[in-house]
N, C-alpha and C positions, 0 to 999 in steps of 0.2 A: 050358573056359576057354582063352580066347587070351590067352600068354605071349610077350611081346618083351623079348628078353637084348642090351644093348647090351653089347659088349668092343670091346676095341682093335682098330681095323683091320676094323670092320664090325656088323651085327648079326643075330641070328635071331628069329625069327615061329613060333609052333608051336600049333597044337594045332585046337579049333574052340570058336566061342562056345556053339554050344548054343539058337540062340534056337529053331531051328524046324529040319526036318528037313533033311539035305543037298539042294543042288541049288535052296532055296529061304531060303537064311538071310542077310538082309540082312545080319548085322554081319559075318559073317563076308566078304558078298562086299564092305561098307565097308577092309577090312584089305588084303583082294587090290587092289585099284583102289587106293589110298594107297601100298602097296609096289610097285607096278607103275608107278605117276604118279611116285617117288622115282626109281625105276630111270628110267624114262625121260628124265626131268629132266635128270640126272647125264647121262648119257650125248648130251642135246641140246644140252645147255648149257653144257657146262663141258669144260675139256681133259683131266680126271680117269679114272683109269682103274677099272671096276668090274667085279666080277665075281660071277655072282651063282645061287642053284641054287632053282628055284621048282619045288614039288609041292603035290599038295592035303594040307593041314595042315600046310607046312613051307614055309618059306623064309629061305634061309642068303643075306648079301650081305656083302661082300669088299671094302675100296677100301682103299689106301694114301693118307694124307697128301693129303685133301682140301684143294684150295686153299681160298679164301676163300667162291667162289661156289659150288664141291660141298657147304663146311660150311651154308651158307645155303638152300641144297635142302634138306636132312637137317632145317635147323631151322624151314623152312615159310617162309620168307621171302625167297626169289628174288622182285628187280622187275627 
């Protein structure tokens, strides 16, 4: 099961979905590409600063006090 823990000041991504074996499981590589499209987002887009620690089953991200268009990455709606 993949668990996403939102706190203050950032969020963490943990574990695997399970659908099929490593190296071939869509939802899990749907999670990696979404957390990686976030991060990049952030850091294209916006003046915000992020910081962020990706491994396989794990990923911890970091941002103080997104402005308006870092909150609006996060919540899927940059136009």
């Amino acid at each position: 099961m993949i668990e996403i823990r939102r706190h203050d000041g950032g969020f963490s991504i943990f574990g695997h979905a399970g659908y099929a074996e490593p190296g071939k499981d869509i939802v899990c590589a749907a999670v990696s590409a979404l957390t990686q499209a976030f991060i990049a987002s952030v850091e294209e887009l916006t003046q915000d600063k992020i910081k962020y620690n990706i491994a396989a089953g794990n990923a911890v991200i970091r941002y103080e006090n997104l402005l308006e268009r870092g909150r609006a990455t996060q919540n899927g709606k940059v136009r």
